[in-house]
C-alpha positions as CSV (number, residue, x, y, z in Angstrom):
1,X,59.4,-26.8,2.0
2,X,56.5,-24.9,4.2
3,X,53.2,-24.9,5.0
4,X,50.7,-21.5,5.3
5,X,47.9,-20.8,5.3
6,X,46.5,-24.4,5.1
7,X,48.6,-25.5,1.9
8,X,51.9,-27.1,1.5
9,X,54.6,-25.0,-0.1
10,X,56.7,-27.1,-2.5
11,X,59.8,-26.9,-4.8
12,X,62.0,-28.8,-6.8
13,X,64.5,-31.3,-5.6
14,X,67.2,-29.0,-7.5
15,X,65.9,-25.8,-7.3
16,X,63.1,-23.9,-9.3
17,X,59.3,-22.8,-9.3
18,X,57.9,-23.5,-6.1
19,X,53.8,-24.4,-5.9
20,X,51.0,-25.1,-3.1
21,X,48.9,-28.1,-2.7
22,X,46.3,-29.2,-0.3
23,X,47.8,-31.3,2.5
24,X,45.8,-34.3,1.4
25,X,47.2,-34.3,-2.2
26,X,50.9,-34.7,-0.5
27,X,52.5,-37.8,0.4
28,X,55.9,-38.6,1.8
29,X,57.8,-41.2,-0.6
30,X,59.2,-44.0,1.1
31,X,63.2,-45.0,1.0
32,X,66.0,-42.5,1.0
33,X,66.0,-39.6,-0.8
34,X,67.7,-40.3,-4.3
35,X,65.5,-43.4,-4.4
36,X,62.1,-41.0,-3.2
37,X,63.5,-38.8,-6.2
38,X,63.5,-41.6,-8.8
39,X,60.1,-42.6,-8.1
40,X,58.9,-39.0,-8.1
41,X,59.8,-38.1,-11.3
42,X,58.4,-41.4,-12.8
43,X,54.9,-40.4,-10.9
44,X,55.3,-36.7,-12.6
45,X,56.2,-38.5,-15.7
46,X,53.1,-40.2,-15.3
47,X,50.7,-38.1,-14.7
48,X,52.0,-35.6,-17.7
49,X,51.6,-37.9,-20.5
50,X,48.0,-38.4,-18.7
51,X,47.5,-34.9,-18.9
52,X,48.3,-34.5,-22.5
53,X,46.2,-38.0,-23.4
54,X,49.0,-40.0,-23.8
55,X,49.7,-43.5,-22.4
56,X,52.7,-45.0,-20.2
């Protein structure tokens, strides 16, 4: 979305929260954009159920 200060400024695909991140931590996903949305929500999906201990 932006960048300030440093971080990356980022938000939703469809709208919502936005959050920063550190440059490194980003990463453009390959492939069009309903295709780079599919496999970010499986990486999200990912690393939640990691975060709460569970397994994928």
């Amino acid at each position: 979305m932006d960048h300030l200060d440093g971080d990356v400024w980022l938000r939703p695909v469809g709208g919502g929260t936005e959050w920063t991140a550190h440059p490194v931590d980003v990463q453009l996903l390959p492939g069009d954009s309903e295709q780079a949305e599919v496999l970010l929500r499986a990486r999200v999906a990912g690393a939640n159920a990691r975060s709460r201990g569970e397994l994928l």
